[in-house]
C-alpha positions as MATLAB code, in Angstrom:
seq = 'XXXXXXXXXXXXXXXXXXXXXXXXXXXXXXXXXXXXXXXXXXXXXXXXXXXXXXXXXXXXXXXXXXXXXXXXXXXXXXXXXXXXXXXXXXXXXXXXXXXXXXXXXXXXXXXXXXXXXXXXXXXXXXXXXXXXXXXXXXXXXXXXXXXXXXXXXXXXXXXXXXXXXXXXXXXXXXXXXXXXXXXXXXXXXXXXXXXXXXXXXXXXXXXXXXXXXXXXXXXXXXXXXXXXXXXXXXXXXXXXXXXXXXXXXXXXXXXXXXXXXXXXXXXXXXXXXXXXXXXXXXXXXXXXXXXXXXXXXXXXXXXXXXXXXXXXXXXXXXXXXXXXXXXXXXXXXXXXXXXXXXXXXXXXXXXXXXXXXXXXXXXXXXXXXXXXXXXXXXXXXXXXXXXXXXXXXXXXXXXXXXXXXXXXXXXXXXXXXXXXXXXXXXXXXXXXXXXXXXXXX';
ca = [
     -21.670   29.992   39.658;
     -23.546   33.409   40.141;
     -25.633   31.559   42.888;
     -22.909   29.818   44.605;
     -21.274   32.951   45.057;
     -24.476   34.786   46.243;
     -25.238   32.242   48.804;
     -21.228   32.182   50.413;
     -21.665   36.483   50.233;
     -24.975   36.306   52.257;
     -24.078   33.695   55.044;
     -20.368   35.043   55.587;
     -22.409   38.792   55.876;
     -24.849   37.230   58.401;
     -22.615   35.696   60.430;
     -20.733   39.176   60.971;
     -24.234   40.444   61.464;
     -24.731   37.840   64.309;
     -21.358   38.576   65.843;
     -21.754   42.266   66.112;
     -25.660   41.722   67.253;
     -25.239   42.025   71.074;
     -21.677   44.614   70.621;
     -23.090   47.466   68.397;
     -26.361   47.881   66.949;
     -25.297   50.632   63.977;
     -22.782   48.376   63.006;
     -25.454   45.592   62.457;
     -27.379   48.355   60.245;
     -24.473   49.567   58.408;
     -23.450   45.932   57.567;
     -27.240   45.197   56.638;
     -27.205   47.478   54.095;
     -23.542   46.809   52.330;
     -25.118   43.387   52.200;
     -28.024   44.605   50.383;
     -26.149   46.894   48.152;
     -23.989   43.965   47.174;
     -26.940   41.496   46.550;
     -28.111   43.842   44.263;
     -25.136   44.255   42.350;
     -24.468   40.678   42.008;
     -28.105   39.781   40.755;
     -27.978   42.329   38.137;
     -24.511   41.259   36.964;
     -25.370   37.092   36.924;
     -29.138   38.126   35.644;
     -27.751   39.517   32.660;
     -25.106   37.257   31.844;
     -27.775   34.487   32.604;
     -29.797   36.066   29.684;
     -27.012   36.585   27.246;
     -26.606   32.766   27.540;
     -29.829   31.520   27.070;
     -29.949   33.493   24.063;
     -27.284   32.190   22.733;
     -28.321   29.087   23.046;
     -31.658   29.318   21.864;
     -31.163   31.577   19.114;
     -29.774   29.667   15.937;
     -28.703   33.213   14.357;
     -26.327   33.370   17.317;
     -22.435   33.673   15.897;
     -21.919   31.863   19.164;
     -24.418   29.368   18.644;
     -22.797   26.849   16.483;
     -19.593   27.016   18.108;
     -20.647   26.324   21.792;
     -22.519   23.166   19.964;
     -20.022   21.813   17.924;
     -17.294   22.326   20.765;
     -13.671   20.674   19.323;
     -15.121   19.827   16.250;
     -15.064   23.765   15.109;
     -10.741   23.495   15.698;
      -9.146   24.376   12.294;
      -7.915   20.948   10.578;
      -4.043   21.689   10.249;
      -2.679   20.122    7.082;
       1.348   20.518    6.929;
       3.000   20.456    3.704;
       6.685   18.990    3.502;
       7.736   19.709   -0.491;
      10.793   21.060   -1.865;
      10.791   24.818   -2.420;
      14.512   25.252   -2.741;
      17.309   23.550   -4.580;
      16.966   21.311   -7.482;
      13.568   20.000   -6.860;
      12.193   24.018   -6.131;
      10.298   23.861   -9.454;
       8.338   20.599   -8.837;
       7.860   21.615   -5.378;
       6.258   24.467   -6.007;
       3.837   23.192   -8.898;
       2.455   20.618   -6.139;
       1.864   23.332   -3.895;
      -0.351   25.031   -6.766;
      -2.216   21.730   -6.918;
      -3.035   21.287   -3.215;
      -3.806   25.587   -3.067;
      -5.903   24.819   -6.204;
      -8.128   22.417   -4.436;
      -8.253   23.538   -1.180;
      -9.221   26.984   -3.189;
     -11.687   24.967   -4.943;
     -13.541   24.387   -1.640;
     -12.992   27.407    0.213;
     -10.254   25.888    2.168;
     -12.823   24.272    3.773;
     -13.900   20.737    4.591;
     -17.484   20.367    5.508;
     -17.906   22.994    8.199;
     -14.204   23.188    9.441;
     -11.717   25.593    8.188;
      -8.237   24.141    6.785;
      -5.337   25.779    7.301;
      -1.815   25.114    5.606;
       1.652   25.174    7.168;
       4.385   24.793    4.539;
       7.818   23.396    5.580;
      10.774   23.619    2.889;
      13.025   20.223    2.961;
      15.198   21.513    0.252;
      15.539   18.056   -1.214;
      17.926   17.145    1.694;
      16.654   13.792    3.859;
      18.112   15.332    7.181;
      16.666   18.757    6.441;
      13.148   16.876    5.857;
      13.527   14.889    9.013;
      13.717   18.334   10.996;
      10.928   20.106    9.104;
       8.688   17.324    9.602;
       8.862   17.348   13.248;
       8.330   21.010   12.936;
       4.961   20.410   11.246;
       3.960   17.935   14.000;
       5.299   19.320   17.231;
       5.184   23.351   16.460;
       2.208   23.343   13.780;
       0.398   20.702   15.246;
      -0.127   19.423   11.961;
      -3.106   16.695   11.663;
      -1.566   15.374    8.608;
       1.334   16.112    6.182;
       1.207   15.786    2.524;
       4.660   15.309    1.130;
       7.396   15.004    0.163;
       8.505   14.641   -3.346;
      12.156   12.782   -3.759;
      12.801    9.501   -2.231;
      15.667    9.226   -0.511;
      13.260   12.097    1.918;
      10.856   10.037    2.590;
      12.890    6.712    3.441;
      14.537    9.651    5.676;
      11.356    9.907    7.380;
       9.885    6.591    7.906;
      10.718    5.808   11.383;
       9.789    9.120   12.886;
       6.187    8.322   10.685;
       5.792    5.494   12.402;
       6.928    6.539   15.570;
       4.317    9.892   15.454;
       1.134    7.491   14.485;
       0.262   10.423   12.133;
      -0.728   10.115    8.832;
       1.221   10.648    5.692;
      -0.204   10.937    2.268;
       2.861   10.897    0.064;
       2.515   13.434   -2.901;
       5.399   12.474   -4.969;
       8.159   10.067   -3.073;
       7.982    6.937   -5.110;
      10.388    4.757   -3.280;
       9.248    1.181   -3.796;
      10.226   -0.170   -0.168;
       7.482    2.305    1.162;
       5.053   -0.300   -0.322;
       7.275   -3.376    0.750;
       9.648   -3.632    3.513;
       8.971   -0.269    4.517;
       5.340    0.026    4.484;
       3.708    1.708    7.206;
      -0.029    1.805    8.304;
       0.695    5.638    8.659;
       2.060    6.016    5.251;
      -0.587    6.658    2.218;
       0.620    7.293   -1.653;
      -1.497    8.964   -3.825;
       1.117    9.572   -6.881;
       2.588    6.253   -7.814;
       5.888    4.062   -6.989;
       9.135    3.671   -8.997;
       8.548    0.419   -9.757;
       5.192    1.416  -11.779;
       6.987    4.532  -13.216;
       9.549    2.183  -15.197;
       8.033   -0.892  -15.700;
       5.198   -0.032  -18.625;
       7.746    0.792  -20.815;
       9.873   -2.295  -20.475;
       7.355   -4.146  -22.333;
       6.085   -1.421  -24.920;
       9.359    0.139  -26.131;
      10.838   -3.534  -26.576;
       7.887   -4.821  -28.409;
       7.813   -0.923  -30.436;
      10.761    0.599  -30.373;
      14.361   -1.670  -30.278;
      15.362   -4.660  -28.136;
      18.869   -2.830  -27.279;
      19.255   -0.397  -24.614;
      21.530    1.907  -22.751;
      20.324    2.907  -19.551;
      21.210    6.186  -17.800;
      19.529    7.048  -14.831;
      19.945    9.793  -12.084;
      22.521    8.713   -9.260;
      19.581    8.397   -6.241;
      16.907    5.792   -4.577;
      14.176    6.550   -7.760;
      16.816    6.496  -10.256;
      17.520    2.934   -9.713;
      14.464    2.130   -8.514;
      12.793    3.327  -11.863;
      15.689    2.088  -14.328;
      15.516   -1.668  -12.103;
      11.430   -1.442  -12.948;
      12.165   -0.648  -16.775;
      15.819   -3.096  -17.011;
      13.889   -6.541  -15.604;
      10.236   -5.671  -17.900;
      12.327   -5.110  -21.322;
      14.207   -8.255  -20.162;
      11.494   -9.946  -19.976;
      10.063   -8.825  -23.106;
      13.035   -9.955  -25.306;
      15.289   -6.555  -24.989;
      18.902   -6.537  -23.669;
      20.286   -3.727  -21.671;
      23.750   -2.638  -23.154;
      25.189   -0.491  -20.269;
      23.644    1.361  -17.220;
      24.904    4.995  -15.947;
      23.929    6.880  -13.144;
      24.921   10.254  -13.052;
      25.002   12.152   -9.701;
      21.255   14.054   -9.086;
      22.183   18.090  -10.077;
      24.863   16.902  -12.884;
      25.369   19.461  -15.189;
      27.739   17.787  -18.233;
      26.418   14.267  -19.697;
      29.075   14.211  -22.157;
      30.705   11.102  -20.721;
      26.951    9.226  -21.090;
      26.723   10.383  -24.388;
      29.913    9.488  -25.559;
      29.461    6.545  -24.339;
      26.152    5.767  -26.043;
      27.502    6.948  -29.517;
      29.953    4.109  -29.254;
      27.691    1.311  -27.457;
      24.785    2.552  -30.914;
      22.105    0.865  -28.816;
      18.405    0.807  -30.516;
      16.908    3.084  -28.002;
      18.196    5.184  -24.470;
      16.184    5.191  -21.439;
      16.395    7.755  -19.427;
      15.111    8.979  -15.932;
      16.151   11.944  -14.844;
      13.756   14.556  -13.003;
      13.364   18.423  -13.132;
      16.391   20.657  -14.706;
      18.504   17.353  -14.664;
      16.077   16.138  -17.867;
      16.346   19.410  -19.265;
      20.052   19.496  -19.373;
      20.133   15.897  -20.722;
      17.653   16.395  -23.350;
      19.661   19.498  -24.751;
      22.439   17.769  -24.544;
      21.497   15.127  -26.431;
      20.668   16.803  -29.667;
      24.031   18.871  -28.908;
      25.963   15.317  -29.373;
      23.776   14.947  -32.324;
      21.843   12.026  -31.030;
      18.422   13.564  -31.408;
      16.663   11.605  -34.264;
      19.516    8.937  -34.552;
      19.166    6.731  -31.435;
      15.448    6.761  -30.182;
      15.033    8.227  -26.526;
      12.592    6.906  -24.378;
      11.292    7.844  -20.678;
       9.095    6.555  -17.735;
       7.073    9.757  -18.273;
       8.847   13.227  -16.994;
      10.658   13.763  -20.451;
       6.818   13.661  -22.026;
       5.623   16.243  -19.229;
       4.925   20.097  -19.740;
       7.426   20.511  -16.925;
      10.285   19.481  -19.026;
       8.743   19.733  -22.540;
       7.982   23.675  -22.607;
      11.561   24.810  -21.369;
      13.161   22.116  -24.154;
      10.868   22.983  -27.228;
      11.307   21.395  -29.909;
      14.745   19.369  -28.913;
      11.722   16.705  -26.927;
      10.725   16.162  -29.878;
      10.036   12.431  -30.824;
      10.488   11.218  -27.177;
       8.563    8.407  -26.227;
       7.643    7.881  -22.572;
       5.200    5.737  -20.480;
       2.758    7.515  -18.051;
      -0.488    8.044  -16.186;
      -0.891   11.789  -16.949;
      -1.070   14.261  -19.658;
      -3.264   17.776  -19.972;
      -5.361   16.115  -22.617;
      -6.192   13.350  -21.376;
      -9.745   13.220  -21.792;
     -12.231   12.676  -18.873;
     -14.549   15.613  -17.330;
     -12.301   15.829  -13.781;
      -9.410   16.621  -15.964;
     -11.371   19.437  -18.163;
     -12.219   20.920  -15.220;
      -8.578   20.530  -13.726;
      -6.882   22.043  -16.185;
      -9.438   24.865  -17.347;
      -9.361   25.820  -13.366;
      -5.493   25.398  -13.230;
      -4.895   27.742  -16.365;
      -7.500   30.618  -15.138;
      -5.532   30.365  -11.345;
      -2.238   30.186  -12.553;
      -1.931   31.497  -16.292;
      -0.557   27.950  -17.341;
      -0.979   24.424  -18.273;
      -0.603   21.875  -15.071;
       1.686   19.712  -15.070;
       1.536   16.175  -13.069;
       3.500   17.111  -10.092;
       0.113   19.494   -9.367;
      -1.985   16.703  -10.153;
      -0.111   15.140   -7.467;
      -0.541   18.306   -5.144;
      -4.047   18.683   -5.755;
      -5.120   14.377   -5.705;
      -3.142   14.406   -2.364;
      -5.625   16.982   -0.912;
      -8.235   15.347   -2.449;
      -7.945   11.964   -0.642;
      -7.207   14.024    2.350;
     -10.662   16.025    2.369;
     -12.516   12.841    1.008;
     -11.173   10.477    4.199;
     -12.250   13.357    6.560;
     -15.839   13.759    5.028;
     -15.581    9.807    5.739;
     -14.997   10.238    9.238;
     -17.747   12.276    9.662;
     -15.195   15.400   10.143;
     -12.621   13.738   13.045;
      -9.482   13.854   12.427;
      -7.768   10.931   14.191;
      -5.513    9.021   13.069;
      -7.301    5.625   13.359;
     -10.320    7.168   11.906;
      -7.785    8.648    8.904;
      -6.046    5.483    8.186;
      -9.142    3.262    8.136;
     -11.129    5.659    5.479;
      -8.004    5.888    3.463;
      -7.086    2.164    2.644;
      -8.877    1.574   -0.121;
     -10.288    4.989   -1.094;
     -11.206    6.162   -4.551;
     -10.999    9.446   -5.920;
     -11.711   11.241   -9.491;
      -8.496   12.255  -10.340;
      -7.469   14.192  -13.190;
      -5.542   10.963  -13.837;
      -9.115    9.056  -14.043;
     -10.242    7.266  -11.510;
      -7.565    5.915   -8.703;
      -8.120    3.167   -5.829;
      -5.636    3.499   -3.133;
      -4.612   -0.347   -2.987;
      -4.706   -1.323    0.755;
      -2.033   -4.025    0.298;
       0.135   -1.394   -0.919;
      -0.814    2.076    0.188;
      -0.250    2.634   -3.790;
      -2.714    3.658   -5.921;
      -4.264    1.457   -8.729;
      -4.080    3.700  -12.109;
      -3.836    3.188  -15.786;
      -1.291    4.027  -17.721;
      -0.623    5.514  -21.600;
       2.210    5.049  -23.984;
       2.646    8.160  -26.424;
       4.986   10.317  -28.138;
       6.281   13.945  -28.020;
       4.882   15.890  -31.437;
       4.778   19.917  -32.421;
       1.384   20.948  -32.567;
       0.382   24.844  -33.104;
       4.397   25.467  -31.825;
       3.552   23.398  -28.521;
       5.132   20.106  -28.016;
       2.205   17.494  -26.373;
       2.331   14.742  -25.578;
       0.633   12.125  -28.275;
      -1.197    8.763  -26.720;
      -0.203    5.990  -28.941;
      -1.656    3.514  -26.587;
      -3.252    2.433  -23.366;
      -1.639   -0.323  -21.246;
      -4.187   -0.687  -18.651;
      -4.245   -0.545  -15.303;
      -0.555   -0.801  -13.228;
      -1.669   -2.408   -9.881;
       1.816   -2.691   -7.972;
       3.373   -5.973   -6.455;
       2.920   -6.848   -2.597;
       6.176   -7.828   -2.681;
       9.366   -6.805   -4.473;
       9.556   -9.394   -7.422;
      13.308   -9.004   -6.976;
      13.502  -10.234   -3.924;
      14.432  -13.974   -3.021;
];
């Protein structure tokens, strides 16, 4: 450029020079030397910016270096977060944001040499309000990817603007089934399992362990009867008959009408799903009506989960529940986990933050995959099929499904040291879910 501009300065200067030759000879000498006065200048001005670049670019302790070389590759990756951090999924929200934070922490919010940076969008459990957040996160953040969201009926909200984006999604909690069946999209990854896997391991076990009646009460939303259909058509299966079903608006404070109703129905055993401070009301409730140690109740896995167990005490006690998580479950990722969890946060973890942090994980292993791009067909295709060392164990991200392949536990809530925990009574394998909805005609 300097040289371009050095060569147009000296022939528009000469020309004058020729013009004025034969007209005035002191205005040929006065132009002759603001030509050489501005030569000079210009040489000294591209000779040292000539120099600063060529150091630069030869000196590999140059700040500068790395960046010129790497170009686009050196952007920040921009992961957007869509969780609930208000209303009655706040709690659960904000224990999967300590789980992504806690790995991203973990690596110096870094993955291989590009920075990460968070944006966090609230959806406040409402489908519309997640529908507007999320196209916050892509059009104003410029979000790469979004992890999220946690309830259901939010991410069925969200499916056609998904697919309509071509960005990926890597679900942390939403565990509508159709997102694996008749809404699956390419663009949509789960990493913390469906409804249908949540309530169908206890079907079997509780019928062959604990009764073959059952009343069924279930929170009034798409995982509610999702998880109490998965549960209803396993016990079936295995010999149990369902008495009555309830679903109970999502936020209901009184269950008396449930529980009066399963005094009088005196089934064997109650299953219940019902997530964050609704399961805490229900549980207290339920020794309140004095059904606590008369009627056995049973869960797909939140009423066995610190979550729910530390602000119940001792009224979870002798709950039985079906899941793929607990703090003591024994393999060296989840040591780690939870040692790393406790010294960050002062507490135990609870699953939504192994949700949080397994969602990051798959996240930062796909892009280490890609060789550090970001796109989304370079995403998608390192994701199906992935496997990561969760806390959980090891998962496989099923690419029929976009559902992870886990194992599951059966166990018990007991008091130990003043602590309830939850107690493994038994393993039940691996939970690989269904291409298709086994339902369906």
């Amino acid at each position: 450029m300097c040289l371009q501009f050095f060569n147009l300065i000296k022939t528009c200067t000469c020309n004058r020079i020729h013009v004025v030759l034969g007209e005035d000879f002191k205005m040929k000498k006065r132009l002759t030397a603001m030509m050489t006065v501005m030569l000079a200048i210009l040489l000294t001005a591209c000779s040292g910016g000539s120099a600063a670049t060529t150091q630069n670019s030869e000196s590999p302790s140059s700040p500068g270096a790395s960046t010129a070389a790497a170009g686009e590759s050196k952007d920040p990756i921009i992961v957007g977060a869509l969780l609930s951090q208000s209303g009655p999924q706040a709690q659960p929200g904000e224990s999967a944001k300590k789980g992504i934070e806690l790995y991203f922490s973990q690596h110096n919010y870094m993955i291989g040499d590009r920075k990460v940076e968070i944006k966090y969008e609230d959806d406040e459990g409402n489908p519309q309000t997640g529908l507007r957040k999320y196209r916050q996160l892509i059009n104003s953040s410029k979000a790469d990817v979004v992890l999220g969201p946690l309830l259901s009926n939010v991410v069925y909200a969200l499916t056609d603007e998904v697919q309509k984006v071509k960005k990926p999604m890597i679900i942390v909690t939403a565990a509508a089934n159709d997102i694996s069946w008749s809404k699956k999209s390419d663009y949509m990854i789960r990493t913390s399992l469906s409804n249908w896997q949540s309530g169908t391991p206890g079907g079997k076990y509780f019928a062959d362990k604990v009764g073959k009646t059952a009343y069924i009460v279930a929170s009034d939303y798409p995982a509610g009867h999702e998880v109490a259909a998965g549960f209803k058509e396993a016990f079936i299966q295995a010999g149990g008959k369902v008495i009555e079903e309830a679903y109970p608006p999502l936020g209901a404070n009184d269950y008396a009408t449930n529980l009066n109703q399963i005094k009088q129905a005196k089934p064997e055993l109650v299953f219940a799903f019902m997530p964050g401070a609704d399961g805490i009301r229900f549980i207290k409730q339920y020794k309140e009506f004095g059904l606590k140690g008369n009627i056995p109740l049973t869960s797909s896995g939140e009423f066995g989960d610190v979550l729910i167990t530390e602000p119940t005490g001792a009224d979870s006690e002798g709950i039985y529940s079906t899941f793929h998580y607990y703090p003591a479950l024994e393999n060296e990722t989840n040591k780690k986990f939870v040692e790393e969890f406790k010294a960050k946060y002062g507490k135990i973890p609870d699953f939504y933050s192994v949700y949080g942090y397994d969602a990051a994980q798959a996240f930062a292993e796909a892009v280490k995959k890609t060789g550090g791009s970001v796109k989304s067909d370079d995403l998608l295709k390192a994701l199906k099929g992935i496997t990561i060392n969760s806390p959980r164990g090891s998962i496989t991200i099923d690419p029929q499904t976009n559902n992870p392949i886990q194992t599951f536990y059966a166990g018990r809530n007991v008091m130990k040291d003043g602590s309830i925990v939850f107690e493994p009574l038994a393993n039940l394998g691996e939970m690989v879910m269904p291409e298709k909805d086994p339902a369906a005609k």
